[in-house]
C-alpha positions as CSV (number, residue, x, y, z in Angstrom):
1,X,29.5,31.6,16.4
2,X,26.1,29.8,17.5
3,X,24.4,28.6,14.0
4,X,20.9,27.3,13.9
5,X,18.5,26.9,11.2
6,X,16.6,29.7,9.5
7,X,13.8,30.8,10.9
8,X,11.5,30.3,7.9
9,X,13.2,26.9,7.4
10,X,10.1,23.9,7.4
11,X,11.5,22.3,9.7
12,X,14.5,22.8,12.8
13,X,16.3,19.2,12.2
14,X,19.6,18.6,11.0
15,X,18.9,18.7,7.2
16,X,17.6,22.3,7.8
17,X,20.9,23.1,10.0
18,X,23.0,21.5,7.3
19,X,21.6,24.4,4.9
20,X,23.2,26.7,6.8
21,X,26.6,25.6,8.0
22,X,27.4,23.2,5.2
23,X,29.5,25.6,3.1
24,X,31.5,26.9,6.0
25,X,32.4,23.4,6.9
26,X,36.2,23.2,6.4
27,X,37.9,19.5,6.9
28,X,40.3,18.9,9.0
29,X,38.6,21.1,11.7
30,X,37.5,18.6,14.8
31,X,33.2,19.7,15.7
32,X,31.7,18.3,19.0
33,X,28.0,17.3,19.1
34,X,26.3,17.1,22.4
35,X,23.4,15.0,22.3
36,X,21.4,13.3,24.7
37,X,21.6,10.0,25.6
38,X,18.3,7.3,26.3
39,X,17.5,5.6,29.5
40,X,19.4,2.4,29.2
41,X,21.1,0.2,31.6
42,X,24.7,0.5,29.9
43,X,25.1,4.2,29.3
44,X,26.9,5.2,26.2
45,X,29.8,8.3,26.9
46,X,28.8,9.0,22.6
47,X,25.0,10.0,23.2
48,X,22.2,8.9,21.2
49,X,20.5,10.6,17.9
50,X,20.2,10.6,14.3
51,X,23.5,10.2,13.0
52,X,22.8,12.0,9.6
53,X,24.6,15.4,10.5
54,X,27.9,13.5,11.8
55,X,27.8,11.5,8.3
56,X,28.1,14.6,6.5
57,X,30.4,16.4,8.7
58,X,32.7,12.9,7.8
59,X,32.4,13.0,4.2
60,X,33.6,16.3,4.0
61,X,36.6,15.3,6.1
62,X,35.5,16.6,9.2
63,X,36.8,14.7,12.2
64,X,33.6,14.1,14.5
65,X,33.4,13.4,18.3
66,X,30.0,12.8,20.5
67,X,29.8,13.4,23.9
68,X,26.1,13.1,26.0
69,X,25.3,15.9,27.8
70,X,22.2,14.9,29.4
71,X,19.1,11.9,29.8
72,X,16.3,11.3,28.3
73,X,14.2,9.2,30.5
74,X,10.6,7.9,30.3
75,X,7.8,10.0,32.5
76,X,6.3,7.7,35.2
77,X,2.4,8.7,35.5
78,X,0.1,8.3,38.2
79,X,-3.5,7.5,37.7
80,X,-4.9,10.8,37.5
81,X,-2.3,11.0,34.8
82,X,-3.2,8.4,32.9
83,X,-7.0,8.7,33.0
84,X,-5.9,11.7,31.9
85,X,-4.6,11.0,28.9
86,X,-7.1,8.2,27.8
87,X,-9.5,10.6,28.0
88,X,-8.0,13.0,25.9
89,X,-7.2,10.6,23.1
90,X,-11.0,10.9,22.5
91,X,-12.6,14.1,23.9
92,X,-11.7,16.6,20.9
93,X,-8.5,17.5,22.5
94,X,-5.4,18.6,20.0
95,X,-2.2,17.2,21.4
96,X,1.0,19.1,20.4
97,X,3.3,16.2,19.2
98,X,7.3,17.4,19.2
99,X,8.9,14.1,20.2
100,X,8.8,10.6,18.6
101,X,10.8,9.6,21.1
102,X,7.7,11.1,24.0
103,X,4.8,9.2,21.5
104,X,7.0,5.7,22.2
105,X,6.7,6.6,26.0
106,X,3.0,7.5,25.8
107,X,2.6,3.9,24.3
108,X,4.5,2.1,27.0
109,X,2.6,4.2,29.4
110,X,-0.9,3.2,27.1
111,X,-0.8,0.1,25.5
112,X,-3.8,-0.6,25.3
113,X,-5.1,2.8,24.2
114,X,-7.5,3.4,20.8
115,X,-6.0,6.5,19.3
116,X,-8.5,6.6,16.2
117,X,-10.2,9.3,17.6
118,X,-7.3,11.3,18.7
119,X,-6.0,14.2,16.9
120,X,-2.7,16.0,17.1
121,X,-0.6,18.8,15.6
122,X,3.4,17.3,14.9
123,X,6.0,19.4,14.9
124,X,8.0,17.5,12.2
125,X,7.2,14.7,9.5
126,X,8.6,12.3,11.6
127,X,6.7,12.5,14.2
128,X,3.6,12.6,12.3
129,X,4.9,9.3,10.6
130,X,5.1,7.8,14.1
131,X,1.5,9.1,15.4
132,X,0.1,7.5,12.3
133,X,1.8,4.1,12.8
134,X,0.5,4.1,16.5
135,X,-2.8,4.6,14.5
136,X,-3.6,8.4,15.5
137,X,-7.0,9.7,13.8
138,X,-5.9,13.2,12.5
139,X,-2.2,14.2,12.4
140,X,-1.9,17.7,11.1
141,X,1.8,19.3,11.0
142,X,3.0,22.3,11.8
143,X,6.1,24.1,12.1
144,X,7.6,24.1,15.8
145,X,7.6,28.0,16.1
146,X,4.9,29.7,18.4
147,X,3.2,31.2,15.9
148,X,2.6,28.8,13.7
149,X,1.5,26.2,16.3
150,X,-1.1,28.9,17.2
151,X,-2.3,29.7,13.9
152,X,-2.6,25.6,13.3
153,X,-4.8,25.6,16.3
154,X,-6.9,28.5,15.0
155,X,-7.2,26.7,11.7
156,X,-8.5,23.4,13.1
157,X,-12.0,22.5,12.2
């Protein structure tokens, strides 16, 4: 059976999975998590990701196994692109933030870029944690359901 997490969970991570398949977890019974696996020069059969869910699985006795499914791989942008995307960092624009892992990327891409005046909606607290870092003006969050991304746009004064 396919599980994911509820619908009117906060958030669609692995805690919020974990609420609904922990009690059904039964040791002894071997679970597979694909994953993706990070642009690197030594690629790793295992994947990459948070490793939270697997630590759980294994304290309840579950035997755990990783395999990569696919790549995750930086964009490369062309000027247009990246004018782009300066300009956007201060023009009023809302970016939709669902990726930590896409912010890092936008940085490599931007070093140099001033993102005090740039405001965004994150899809998890996580995210939002790693805008702010990058020193993003105004990180709202918002769940990652269509909906609610819309009515966080609506909302935004």
């Amino acid at each position: 059976a396919l599980r994911s997490p509820d619908p009117e969970a906060g958030q669609f991570d692995s805690e919020a999975l974990w609420a609904q398949v922990g009690a059904a977890v039964q040791a002894a019974r071997p679970l597979l998590i694909v994953r993706g696996q990070d642009d690197q020069a030594k690629p790793d059969p295992a994947g990459q990701g948070r490793d939270w869910l697997s630590e759980q699985l294994q304290a309840r006795g579950v035997p755990v196994q990783r395999l990569a499914a696919y790549a995750r791989q930086g964009p490369a942008w062309t000027a247009p692109m990246m004018e782009r995307a300066r300009h956007a960092a201060s023009d009023g624009s809302i970016w939709l933030l669902s990726s930590s892992q896409g912010l890092q990327h936008l940085q490599r891409l931007l070093p140099q870029q001033d993102w005090s005046s740039a405001r965004a909606l994150a899809t998890h607290p996580r995210i939002g944690e790693t805008a702010r870092a990058m020193g993003w003006g105004e990180v709202r969050l918002t769940r990652p359901l269509l909906p609610d991304v819309v009515a966080s746009l609506e909302s935004w004064s």
